[in-house]
C-alpha positions as CSV (number, residue, x, y, z in Angstrom):
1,X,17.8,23.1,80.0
2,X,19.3,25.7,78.3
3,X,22.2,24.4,78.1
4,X,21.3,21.0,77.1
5,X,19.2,22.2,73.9
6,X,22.3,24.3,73.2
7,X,24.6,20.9,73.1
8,X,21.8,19.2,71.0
9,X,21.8,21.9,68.2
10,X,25.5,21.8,68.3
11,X,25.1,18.2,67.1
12,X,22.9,18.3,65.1
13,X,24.3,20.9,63.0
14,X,28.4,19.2,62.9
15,X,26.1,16.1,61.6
16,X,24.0,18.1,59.1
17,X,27.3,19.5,57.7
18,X,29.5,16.3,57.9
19,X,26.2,14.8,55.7
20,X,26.6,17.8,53.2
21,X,30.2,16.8,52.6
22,X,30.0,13.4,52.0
23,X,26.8,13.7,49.9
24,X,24.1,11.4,49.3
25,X,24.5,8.1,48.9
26,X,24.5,6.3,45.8
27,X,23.2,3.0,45.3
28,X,25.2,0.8,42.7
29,X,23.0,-2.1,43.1
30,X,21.5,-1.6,39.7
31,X,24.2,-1.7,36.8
32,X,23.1,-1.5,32.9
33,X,25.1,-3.6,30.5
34,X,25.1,-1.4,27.6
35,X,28.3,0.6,27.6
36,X,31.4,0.1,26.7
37,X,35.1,1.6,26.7
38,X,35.5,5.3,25.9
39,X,38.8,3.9,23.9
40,X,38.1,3.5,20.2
41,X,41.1,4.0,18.9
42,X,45.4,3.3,19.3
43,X,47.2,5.6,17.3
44,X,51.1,5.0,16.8
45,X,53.9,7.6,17.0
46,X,57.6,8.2,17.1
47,X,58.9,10.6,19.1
48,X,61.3,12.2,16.7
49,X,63.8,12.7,19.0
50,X,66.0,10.6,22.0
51,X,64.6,9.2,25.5
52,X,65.6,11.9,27.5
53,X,64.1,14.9,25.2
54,X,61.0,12.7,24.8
55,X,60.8,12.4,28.5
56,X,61.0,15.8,28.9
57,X,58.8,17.2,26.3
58,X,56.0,14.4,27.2
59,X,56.1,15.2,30.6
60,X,56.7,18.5,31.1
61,X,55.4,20.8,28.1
62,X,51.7,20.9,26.6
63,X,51.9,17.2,24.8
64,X,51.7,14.0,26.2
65,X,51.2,10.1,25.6
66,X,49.7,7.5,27.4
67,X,52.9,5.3,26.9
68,X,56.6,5.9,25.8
69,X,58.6,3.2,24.6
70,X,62.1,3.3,25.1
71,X,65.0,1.9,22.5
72,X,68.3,0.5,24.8
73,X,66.3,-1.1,27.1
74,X,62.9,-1.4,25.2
75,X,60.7,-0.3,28.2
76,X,57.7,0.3,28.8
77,X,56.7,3.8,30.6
78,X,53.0,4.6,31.1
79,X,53.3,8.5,31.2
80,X,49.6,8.8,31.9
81,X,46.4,6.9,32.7
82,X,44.2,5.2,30.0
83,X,41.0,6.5,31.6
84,X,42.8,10.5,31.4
85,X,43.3,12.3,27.9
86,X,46.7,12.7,26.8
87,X,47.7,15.3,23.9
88,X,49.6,13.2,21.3
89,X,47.1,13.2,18.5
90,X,46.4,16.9,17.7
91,X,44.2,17.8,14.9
92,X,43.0,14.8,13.9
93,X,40.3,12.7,12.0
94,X,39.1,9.0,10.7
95,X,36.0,7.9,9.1
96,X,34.5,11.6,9.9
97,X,35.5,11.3,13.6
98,X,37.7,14.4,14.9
99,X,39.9,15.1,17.8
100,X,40.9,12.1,18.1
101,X,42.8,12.8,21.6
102,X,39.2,12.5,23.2
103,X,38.7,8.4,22.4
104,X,42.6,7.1,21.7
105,X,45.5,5.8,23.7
106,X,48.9,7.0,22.2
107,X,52.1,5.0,22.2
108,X,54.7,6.8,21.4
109,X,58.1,5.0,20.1
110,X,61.8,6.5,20.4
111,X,62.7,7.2,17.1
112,X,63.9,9.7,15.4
113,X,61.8,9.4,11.8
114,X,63.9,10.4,9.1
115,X,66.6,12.8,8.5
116,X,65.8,16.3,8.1
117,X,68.8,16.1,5.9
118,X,68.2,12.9,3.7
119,X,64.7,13.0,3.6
120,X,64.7,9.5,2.6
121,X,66.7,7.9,5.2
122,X,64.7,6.9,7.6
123,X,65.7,5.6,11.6
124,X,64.9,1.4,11.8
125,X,63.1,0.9,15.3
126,X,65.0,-1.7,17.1
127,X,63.6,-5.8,17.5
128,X,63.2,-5.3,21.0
129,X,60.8,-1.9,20.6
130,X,58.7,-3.9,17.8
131,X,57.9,-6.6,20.2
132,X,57.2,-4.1,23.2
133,X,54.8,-2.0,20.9
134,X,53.2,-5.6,19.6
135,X,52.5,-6.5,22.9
136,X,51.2,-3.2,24.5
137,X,48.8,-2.7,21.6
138,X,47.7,-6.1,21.9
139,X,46.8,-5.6,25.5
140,X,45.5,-2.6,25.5
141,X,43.2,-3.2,22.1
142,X,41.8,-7.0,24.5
143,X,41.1,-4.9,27.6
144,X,39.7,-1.6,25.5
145,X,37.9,-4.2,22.5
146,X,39.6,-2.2,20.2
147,X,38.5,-2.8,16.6
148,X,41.6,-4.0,14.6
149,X,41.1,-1.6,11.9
150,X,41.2,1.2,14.4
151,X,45.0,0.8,15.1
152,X,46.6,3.5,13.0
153,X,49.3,5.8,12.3
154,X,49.8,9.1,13.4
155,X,50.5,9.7,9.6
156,X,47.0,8.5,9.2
157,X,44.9,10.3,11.3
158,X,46.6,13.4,10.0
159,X,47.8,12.9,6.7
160,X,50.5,15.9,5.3
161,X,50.7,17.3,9.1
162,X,52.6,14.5,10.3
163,X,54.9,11.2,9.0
164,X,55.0,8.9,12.1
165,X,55.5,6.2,12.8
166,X,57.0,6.2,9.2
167,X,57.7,3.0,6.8
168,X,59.6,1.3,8.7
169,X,57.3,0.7,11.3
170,X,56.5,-3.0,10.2
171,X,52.4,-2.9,10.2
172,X,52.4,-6.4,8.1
173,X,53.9,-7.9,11.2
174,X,51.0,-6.9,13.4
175,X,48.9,-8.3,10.9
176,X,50.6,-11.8,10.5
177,X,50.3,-11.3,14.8
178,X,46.7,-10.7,14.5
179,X,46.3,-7.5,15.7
180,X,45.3,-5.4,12.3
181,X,43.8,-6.3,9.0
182,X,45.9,-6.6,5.9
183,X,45.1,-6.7,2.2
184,X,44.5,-9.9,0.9
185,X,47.3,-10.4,-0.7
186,X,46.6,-13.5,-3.4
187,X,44.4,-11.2,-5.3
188,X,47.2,-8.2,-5.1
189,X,48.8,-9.3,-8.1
190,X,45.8,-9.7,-10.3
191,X,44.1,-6.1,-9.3
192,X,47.7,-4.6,-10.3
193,X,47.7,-6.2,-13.3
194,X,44.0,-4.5,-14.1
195,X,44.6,-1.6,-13.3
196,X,48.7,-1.4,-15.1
197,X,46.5,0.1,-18.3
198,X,43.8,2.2,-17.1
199,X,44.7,3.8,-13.8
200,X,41.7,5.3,-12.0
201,X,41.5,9.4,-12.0
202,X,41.9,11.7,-8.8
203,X,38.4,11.4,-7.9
204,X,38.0,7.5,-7.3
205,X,41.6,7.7,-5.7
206,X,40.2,10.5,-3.2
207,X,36.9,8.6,-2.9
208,X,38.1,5.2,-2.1
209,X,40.9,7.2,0.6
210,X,37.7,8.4,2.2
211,X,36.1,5.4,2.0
212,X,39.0,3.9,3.8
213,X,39.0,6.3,6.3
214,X,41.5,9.3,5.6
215,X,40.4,12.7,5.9
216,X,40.0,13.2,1.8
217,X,37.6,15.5,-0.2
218,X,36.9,14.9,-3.3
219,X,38.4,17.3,-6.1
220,X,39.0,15.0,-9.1
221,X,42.0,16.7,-8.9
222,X,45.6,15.4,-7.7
223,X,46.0,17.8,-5.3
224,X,48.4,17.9,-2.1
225,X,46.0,16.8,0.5
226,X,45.4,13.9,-2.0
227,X,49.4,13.3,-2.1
228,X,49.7,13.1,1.6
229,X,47.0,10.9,1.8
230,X,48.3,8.5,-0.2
231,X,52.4,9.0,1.4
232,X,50.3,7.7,4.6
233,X,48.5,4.7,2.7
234,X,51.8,3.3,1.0
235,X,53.4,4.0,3.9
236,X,51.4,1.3,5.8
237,X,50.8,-0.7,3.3
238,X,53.8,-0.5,0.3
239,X,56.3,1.0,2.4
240,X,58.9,0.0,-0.5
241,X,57.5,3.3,-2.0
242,X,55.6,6.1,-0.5
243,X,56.3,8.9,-2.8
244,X,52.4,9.8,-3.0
245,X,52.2,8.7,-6.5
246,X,50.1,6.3,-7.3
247,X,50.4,3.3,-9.2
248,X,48.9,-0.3,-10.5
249,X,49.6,-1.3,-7.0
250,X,48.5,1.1,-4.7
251,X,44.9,1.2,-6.7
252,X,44.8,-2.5,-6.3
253,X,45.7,-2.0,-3.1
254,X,42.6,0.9,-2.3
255,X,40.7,-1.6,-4.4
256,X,41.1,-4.1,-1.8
257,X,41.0,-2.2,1.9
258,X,37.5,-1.1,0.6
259,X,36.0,-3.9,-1.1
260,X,33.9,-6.4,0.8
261,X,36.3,-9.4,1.5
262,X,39.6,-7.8,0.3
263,X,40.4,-7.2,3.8
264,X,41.7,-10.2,5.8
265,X,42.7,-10.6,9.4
266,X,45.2,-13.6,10.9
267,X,42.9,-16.2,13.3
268,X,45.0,-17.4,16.6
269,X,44.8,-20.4,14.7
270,X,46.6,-18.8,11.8
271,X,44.0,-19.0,9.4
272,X,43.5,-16.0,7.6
273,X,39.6,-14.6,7.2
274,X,37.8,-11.7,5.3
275,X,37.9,-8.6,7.9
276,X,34.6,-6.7,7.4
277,X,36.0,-3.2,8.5
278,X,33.0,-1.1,7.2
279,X,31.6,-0.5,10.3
280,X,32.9,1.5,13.3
């Protein structure tokens, strides 16, 4: 008998402690349909520097990306998992939103930027890598329901700290493509021609930059933070010239990005339509 209540305690403590570590069950039978993706954002690099030392440092130092693009073949490597936070944005901010590691995927692009040399010679991304980054931020914005206007630039996100992916980087292409918003550009000419006399000061330059989304305060002064704000605009948007002066056309160009309607995005059908991008 002894014995027998010995066996039975036995068993029932290896079943007590097999429960323990598998826990309680959970029942999924009930799911709520409000959430959505923790993704918000794609931000866009270059790496700066050749596949291999891009391998290297995104793999085996404290950065990383979700994806690396190569240049000879243009491939696609997925460094680490959408759902895990990878390092590649840094200090970071948009529309009052910081860290931007925390709800981004970055995709970063072999290239090495400009010359630390000639300053103004910048590295042209191959065809091949263009229509590898197209597609991969097209799939990943469908799956994530990324908002088009929240597929940015490094440069952007942190204006003065970093360059990438530079102006050659052809962001009018993703718009004709559909995938980002783009000035409308048959009122371009008249806002330029407005403002050719009476450029606005500092201040509605660094409030409309805010407006848009750059991490601006306003001075009503032309300070540097106000400079690399602007270097990141034109470069997106008049990459011709991205001194972080500006001009008649990169007012107009403010103007538009955040005035209701002066935004447009590119239909599948190919019909371009006003992009309301002030919310989100």
């Amino acid at each position: 008998m002894i014995r027998l209540v010995f066996v039975l305690i036995t068993a029932l403590t290896v079943f007590a402690l097999g429960a323990c570590a598998s826990g309680p069950r959970i029942d999924t039978r009930h799911a709520s349909p409000a959430h959505d993706s923790r993704v918000r954002y794609i931000i866009v690099h270059y790496t700066a520097v050749d596949f291999e030392e891009s391998l290297r440092l995104l793999t085996t130092t404290g950065v990383s990306s979700h994806y690396l693009i190569d240049r000879d073949p243009a491939r696609i490597h997925r460094l680490v998992p959408e759902h895990r936070r990878a390092r590649h944005a840094g200090v970071s901010s948009w529309r009052g939103e910081t860290y931007l590691n925390t709800a981004s995927i970055g995709i970063e692009i072999v290239n090495r930027g400009y010359d630390w040399g000639a300053p103004d010679e910048w590295e042209p991304y191959d065809e091949a890598q263009i229509a590898a980054a197209a597609w991969l931020i097209g799939d990943i914005a469908r799956r994530h329901d990324i908002a088009p206007h929240r597929i940015l630039g490094h440069a952007e996100v942190s204006p003065g700290r970093k360059s990438d992916p530079g102006p050659l980087f052809p962001w009018r292409r993703l718009a004709w493509a559909g995938l980002v918003p783009w000035p409308d550009e048959t009122r371009l000419e008249e806002l330029s021609a407005q403002y050719q006399d009476a450029l606005p000061d500092a201040g509605w330059h660094q409030a409309r930059l805010r407006r848009h989304g750059l991490g601006v305060e306003v001075t009503s002064v032309w300070d540097d933070q106000t400079r690399h704000a602007l270097q990141a605009f034109q470069m997106r948007f008049r990459p011709a010239r991205h001194d972080g002066v500006s001009d008649a056309q990169t007012a107009a160009l403010l103007d538009l990005v955040t005035s209701p309607e002066g935004l447009m995005i590119r239909g599948a059908d190919g019909v371009w339509r006003p992009y309301d991008a002030r919310t989100g």
